[in-house]
C-alpha positions in Angstrom: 2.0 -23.5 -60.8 3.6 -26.5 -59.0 6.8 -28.0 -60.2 6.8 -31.0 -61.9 9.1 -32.5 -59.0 6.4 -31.7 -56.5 3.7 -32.8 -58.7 5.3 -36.7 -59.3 6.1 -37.2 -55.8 2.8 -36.2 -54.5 1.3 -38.3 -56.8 3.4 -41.1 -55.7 3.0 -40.6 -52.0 -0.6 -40.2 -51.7 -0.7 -43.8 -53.9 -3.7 -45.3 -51.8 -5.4 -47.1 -54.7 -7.0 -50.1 -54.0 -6.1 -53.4 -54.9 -4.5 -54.2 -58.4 -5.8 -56.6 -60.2 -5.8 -58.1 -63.9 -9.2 -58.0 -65.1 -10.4 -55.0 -66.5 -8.0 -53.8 -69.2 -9.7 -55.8 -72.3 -12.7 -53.8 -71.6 -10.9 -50.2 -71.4 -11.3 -49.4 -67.5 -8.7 -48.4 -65.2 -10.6 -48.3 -62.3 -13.4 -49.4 -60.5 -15.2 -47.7 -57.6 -19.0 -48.3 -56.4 -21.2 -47.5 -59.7 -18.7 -45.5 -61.6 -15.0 -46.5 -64.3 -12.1 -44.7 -65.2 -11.7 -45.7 -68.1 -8.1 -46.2 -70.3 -9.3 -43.5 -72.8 -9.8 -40.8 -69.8 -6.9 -41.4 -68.2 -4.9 -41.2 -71.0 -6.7 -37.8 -72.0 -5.7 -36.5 -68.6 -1.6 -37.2 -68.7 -0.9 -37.1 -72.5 -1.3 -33.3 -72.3 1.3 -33.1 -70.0 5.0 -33.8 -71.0 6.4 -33.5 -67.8 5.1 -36.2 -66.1 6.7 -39.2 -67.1 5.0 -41.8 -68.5 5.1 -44.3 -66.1 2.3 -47.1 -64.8 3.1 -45.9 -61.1 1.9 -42.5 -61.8 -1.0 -44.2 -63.6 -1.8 -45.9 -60.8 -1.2 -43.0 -58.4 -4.1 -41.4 -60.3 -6.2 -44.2 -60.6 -6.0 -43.8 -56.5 -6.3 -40.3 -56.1 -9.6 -41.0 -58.4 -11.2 -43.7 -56.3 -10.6 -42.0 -52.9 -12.1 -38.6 -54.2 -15.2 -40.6 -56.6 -15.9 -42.4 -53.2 -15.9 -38.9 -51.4 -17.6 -36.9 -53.9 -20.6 -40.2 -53.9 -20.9 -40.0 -50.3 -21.0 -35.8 -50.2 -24.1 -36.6 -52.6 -25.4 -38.9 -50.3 -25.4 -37.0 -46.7 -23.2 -33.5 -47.0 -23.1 -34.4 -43.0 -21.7 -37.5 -43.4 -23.4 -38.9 -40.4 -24.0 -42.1 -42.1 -20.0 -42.7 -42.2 -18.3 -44.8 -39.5 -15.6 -42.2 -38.3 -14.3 -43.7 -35.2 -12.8 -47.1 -36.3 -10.7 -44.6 -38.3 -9.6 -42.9 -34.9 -8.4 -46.6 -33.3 -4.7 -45.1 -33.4 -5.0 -41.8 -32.5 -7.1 -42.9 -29.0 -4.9 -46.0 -28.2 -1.2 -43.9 -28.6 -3.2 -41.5 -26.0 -3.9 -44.4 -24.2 -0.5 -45.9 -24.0 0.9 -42.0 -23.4 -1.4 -42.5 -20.2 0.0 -45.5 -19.2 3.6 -43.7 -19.7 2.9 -41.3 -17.5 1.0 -42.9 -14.9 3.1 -46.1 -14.1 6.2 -45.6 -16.0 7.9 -43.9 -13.5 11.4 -42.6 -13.8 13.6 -40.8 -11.1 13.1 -37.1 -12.0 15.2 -35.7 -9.1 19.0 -34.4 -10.5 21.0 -32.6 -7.6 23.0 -29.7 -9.2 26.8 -31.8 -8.5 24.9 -34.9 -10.7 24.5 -32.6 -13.2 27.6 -31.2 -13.3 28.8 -34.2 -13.0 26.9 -36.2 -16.2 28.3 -32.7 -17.8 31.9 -33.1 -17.4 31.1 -36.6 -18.8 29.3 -36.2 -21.6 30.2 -32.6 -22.7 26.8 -31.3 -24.2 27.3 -29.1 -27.0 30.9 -29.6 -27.2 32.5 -29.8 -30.7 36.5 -30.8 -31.7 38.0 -29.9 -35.3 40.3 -33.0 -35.9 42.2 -34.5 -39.0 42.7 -38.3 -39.9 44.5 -41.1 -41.5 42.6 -43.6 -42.7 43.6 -47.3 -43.4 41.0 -49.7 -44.3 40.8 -53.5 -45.2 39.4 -55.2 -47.7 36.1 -57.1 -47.2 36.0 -60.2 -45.2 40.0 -59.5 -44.6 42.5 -62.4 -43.6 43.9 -61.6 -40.1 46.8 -61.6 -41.5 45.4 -58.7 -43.8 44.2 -57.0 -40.9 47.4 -57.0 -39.1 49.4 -55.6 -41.9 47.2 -52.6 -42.2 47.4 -52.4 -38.5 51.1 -52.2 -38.3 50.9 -49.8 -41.2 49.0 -47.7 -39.2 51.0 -48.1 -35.8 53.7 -46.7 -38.1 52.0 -43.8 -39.2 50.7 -42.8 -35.8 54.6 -42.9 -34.4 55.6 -40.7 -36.8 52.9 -38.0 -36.4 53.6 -38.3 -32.5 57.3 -37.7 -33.4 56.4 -34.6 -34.9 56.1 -35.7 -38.6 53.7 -33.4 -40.7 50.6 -34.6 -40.4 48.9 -33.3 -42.6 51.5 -34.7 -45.7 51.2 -37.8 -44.2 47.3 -38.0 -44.3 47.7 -36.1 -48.1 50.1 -39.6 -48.7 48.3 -42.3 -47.4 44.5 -41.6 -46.0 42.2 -43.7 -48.2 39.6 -41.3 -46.7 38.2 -40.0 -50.3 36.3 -37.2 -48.4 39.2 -35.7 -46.5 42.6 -37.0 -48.0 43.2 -34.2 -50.7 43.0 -31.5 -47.5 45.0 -33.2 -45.3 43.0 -35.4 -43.2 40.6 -32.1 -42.2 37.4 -33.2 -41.1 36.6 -29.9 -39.9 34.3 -29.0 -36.5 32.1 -32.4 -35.6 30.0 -33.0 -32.4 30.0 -36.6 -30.7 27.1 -37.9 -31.9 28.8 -37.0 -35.8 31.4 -39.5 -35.5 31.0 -43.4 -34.9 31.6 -44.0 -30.9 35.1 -44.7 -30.9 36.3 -42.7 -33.7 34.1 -39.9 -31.3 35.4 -40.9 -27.9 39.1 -40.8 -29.0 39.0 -37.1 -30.7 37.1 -35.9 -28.0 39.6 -37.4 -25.0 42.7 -35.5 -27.1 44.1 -32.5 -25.9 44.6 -30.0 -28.9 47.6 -31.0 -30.5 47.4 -34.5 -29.1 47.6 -37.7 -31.7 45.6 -40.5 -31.0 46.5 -44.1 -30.6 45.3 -46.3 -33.5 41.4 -47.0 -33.4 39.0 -49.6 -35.4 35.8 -48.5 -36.3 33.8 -50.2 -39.1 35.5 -48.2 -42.2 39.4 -49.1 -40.7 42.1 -48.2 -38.7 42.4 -44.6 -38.1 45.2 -42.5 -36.3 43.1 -39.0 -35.2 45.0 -35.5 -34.4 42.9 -33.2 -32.7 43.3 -29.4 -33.6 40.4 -27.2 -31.7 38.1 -28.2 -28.8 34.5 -25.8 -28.4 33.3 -26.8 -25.3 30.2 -24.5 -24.0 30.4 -23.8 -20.0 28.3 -25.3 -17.8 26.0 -22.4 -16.9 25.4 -21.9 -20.8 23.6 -25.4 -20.7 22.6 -26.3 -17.9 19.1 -26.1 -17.5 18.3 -27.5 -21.3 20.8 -30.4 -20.7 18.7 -31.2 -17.3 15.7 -31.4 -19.4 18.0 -33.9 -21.9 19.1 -36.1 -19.5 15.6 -36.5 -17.4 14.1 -37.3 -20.7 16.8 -40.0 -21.6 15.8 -41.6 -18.0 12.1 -41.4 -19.0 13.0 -43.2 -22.0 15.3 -45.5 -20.1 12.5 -46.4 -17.2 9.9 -46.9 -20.3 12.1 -49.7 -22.3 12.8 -51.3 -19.0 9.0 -51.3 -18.5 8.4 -52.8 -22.4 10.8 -55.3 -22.0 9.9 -56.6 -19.0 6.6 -56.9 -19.9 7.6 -58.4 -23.7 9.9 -61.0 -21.5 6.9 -62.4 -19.7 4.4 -62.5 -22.9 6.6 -64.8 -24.3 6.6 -63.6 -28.2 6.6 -66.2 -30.8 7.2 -65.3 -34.4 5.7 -67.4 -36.8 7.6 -68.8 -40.2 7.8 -67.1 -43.0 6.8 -63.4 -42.2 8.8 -61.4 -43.6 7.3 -61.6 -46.9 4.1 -60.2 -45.8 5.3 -57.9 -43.6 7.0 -56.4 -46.5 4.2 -56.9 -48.9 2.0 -54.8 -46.3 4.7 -52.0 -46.3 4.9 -51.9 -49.6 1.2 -51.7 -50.1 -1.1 -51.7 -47.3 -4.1 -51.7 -49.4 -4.0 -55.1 -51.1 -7.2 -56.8 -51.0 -7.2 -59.7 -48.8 -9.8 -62.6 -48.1 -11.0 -62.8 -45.0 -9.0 -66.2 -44.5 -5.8 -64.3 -45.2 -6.8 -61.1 -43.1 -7.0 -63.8 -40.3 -3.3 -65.2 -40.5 -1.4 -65.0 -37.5 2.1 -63.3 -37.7 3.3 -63.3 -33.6 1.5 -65.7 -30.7 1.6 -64.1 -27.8 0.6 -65.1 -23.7 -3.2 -63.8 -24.0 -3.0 -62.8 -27.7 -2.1 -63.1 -31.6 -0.9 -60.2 -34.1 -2.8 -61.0 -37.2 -2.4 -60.0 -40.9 -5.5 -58.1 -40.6 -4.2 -55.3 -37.4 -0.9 -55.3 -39.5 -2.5 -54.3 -42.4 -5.1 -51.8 -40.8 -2.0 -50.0 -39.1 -0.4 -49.7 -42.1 -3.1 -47.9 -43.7 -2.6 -45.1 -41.1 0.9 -44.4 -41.1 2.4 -41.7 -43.8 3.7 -42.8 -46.8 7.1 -41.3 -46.2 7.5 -43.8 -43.3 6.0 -46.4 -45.1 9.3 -45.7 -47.6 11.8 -45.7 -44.9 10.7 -49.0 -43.9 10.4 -50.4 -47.2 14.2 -49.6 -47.9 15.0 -51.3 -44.4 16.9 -55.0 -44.4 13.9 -58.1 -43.7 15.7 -58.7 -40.3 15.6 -55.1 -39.3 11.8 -54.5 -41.3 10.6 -57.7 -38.6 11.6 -56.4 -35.6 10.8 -53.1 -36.1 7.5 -53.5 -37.3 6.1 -57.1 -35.9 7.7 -56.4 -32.3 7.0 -53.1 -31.7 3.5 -53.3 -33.0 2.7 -56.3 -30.9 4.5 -54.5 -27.9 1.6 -51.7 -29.1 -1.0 -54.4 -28.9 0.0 -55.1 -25.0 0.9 -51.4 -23.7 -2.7 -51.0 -24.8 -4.3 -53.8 -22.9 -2.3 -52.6 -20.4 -3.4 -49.0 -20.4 -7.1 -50.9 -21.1 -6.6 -52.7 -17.6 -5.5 -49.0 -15.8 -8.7 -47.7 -16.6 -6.9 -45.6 -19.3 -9.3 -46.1 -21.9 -11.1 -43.2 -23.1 -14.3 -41.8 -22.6 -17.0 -41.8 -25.4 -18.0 -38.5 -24.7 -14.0 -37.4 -26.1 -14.4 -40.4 -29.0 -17.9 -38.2 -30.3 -16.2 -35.0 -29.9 -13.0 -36.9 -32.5 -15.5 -38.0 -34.3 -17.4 -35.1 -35.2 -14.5 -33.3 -35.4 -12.9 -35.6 -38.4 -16.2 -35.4 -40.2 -15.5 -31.3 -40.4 -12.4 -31.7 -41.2 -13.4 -34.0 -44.2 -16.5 -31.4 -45.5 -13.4 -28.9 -45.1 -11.4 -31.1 -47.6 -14.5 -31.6 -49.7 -15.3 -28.1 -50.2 -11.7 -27.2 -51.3 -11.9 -30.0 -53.6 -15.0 -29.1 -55.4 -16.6 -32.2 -54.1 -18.7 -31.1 -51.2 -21.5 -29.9 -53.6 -21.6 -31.1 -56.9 -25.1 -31.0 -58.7 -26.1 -32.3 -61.9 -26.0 -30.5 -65.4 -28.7 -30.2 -67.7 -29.8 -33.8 -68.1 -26.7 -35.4 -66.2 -27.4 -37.7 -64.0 -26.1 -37.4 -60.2 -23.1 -40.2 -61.0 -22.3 -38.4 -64.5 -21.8 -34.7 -62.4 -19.4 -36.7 -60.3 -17.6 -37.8 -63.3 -17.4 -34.7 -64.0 -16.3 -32.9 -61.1 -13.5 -35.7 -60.4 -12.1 -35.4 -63.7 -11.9 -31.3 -63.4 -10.2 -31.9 -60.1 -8.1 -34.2 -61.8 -7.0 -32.1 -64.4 -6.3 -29.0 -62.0 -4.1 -31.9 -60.2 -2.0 -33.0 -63.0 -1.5 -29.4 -64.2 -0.2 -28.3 -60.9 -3.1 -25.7 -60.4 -4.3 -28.0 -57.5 -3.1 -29.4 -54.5 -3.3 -33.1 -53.5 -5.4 -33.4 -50.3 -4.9 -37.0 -49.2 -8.0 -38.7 -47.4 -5.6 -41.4 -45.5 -7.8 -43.7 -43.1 -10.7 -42.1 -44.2 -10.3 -43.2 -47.2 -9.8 -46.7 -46.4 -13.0 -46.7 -44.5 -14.8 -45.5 -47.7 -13.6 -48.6 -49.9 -14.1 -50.8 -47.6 -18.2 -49.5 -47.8 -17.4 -50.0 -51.6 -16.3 -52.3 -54.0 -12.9 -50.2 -55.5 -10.0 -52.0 -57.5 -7.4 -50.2 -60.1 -6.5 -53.0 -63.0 -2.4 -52.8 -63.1 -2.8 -54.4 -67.3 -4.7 -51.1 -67.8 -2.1 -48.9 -66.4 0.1 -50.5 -69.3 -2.7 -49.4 -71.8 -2.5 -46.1 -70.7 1.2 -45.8 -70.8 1.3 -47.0 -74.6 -2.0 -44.8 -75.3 0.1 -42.2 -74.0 2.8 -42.7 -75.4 1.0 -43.0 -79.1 -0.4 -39.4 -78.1 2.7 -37.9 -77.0 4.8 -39.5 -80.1 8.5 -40.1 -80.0 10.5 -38.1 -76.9 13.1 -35.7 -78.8 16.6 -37.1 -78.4 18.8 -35.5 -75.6 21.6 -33.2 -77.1 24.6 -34.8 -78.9 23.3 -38.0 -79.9 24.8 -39.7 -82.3 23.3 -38.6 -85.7 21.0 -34.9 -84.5 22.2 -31.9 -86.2 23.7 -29.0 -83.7 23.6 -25.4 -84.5 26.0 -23.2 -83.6 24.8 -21.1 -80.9 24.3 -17.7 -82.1 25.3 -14.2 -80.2 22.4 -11.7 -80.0 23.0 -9.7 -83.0 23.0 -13.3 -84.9 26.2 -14.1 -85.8 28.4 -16.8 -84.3 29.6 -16.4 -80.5 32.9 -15.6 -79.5 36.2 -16.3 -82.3 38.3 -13.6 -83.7 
């Protein structure tokens, strides 16, 4: 049985529904997909019988996806159990062009992959690899959008404190007395063992240039001013490391020679972002399966020397990307959500043409063998799902067995006896062969039909006005007391 944890944020991750709209909930569906409803009645049948899902619209509307995509999927199982009649290889554009662009990487990216044993040694001594330092601070900080003359009193404060730890002062009593560091105050400033890339750079770079022992001058980072003593250095010999940390630093020039190459090339396509973006961008992160008008699909987002990034190609690589990604970026600031997404999928868009113009582009016998390959993988998913065959009862008809066969699956899914299996692109390329849409009013009906079915959630202990018991001990009486 899966947990209830697990059970929500699958629900919630898989959430491909198609658009939301407002029509639909005065006549009791849900959901719409091809020839077949959800209705309010059956969804509310499904989650009022179990108490541990909350009662929510967004997991209403995560199952009024997972029952479109696997409708859709069952229908088309019915139709051809090959699914030769379903256009697989739009649904592999991603996977081809990022092979494409690897191509192009490893073709005409070129990076120097020659390190003589002294460099190495060398970039070692410098960087220290592995290396670790167990230090203690004092922190100072400053209030937000401090005065210099604010900053400057903090600063001599600290310029104070660091002369008397170098003058032998305990330092751990003064970082007990005055760190505003919550997390490492009460134990004396102890941050405990830390590798470079732990620590903000110069908080980093001044523990690690100490010397056991050593106190640091005063250094800013971002938090405050900080005076650093360093207690222990680990540094691993160069032999230990060696051949790993040559594989490190030729893939850090790799990387170097390959954003040299990007911007170079961005540079001469001359980007131009258009106004207002950042709204749809977000709205496509948010949900990339909004229903859009052709019109709209046709926007353009970023003019480029020899091309436009459209609404449209932002939306469709949205579609492929994992949810949990899609998450991170929807947390992101809109400056950061921008660039991130609009520049580096229009730098994408010309590392592909690029790799199109190398003769990098991939042969059709490979695409067919993709192809095929997805459409097993998808008969795979079908069969564990109890979709692949589903045959008609009695005197169902063919669209009442599906019915049928979704809602079991449905049922198993809610309970935790089954595991999601999301359909990703695929399923994208099903609704778009089908007229899907999940009515957001009806998720509120289902919520309040729910919550009529349910009745009233039992108050959590020691609210004002519920009786407690006394606990009792095993042979009945009161615990504990003399």
């Amino acid at each position: 049985m899966k947990t209830f944890a697990l059970r929500i944020g699958t629900l919630a991750a898989v959430l491909v529904a198609a658009a939301c709209g407002d029509d639909g909930s005065s006549e009791g569906i849900l959901a719409r997909a091809g020839s077949h409803s959800f209705t309010v009645d059956e969804a509310v049948r499904l989650l009022a019988g179990q108490p541990d899902l909350p009662n929510d619209p967004q997991v209403v509307t995560a199952l009024a996806g997972l029952w479109i995509d696997y409708t859709l999927l069952a229908s088309t199982m019915a139709e051809d159990s090959t699914l030769a009649d379903v256009d697989i290889e739009p649904m592999l554009t991603g996977r081809l062009e990022q092979e494409m662009i690897t191509a192009l990487r490893d073709s005409v990216i070129l990076a120097d992959t020659v390190i003589t044993d002294a460099e190495l040694r060398e970039m070692f001594e410098t960087q220290a690899p592995g290396a670790q330092v167990r230090a203690r601070h004092i922190l100072l900080g400053f209030p937000l959008q401090a005065t210099d003359a604010q900053r400057d009193s903090v600063l001599a404060q600290a310029q104070s404190l660091r002369d008397r730890a170098a003058a032998g002062e305990d330092f751990e009593a003064l970082a007990r007395q005055y760190s505003q560091d919550p997390g490492s105050a009460s134990n004396g400033g102890d941050l405990g063992f830390f590798g470079r890339n732990d620590m903000v750079e110069p908080f980093a770079d001044a523990a690690f240039r100490l010397e056991p022992g050593e106190v640091s001058e005063v250094v800013e980072t971002p938090m405050g001013y900080h005076v650093i003593l360093t207690e222990e250095k680990e540094v691993p010999t160069f032999d230990d490391v060696a051949p790993l940390f040559r594989q490190q630093m030729l893939q850090q020039r790799g990387q170097r020679a390959e954003s040299l190459y990007v911007a170079q090339m961005r540079d001469s396509a001359n980007f131009d972002f258009q106004d207002d973006v950042t709204e749809v961008v977000r709205r496509m992160v948010e949900d990339p399966t909004v229903s859009l008008a052709r019109r709209a699909r046709g926007r353009v987002l970023v003019r480029y020397d020899g091309g436009t990034l459209t609404v449209g190609e932002l939306q469709t690589f949205m579609q492929g990307q994992l949810p949990e990604g899609r998450m991170r970026l929807a947390q992101a600031p809109d400056s950061l959500l921008v660039d991130n997404v609009l520049t580096g999928l229009t730098q994408r868009e010309l590392l592909v043409e690029r790799a199109r113009e190398e003769g990098f582009e991939p042969q059709q016998e490979y695409v067919d063998s993709l192809t095929q390959a997805v459409r097993t993988q998808l008969g795979e998913a079908a069969e564990v799902l109890g979709l692949r065959n589903v045959q008609p009862e009695g005197t169902e008809s063919m669209d009442q067995a599906i019915d049928r066969a979704v809602e079991a699956l449905l049922r198993r899914i809610v309970s935790g006896q089954q595991d999601v299996i999301p359909l990703g692109m695929v399923a994208t390329g099903l609704r778009e062969e089908a007229s899907a849409q999940v009515f957001d009013n009806a998720a509120v009906a289902v919520v309040q039909g729910v919550a009529r079915v349910r009745g009233p959630a039992p108050p959590p202990p020691g609210t004002p006005g519920q009786v407690e018991t006394e606990p009792t001990a095993p042979g009945g009486g009161p615990t504990g007391g003399n």
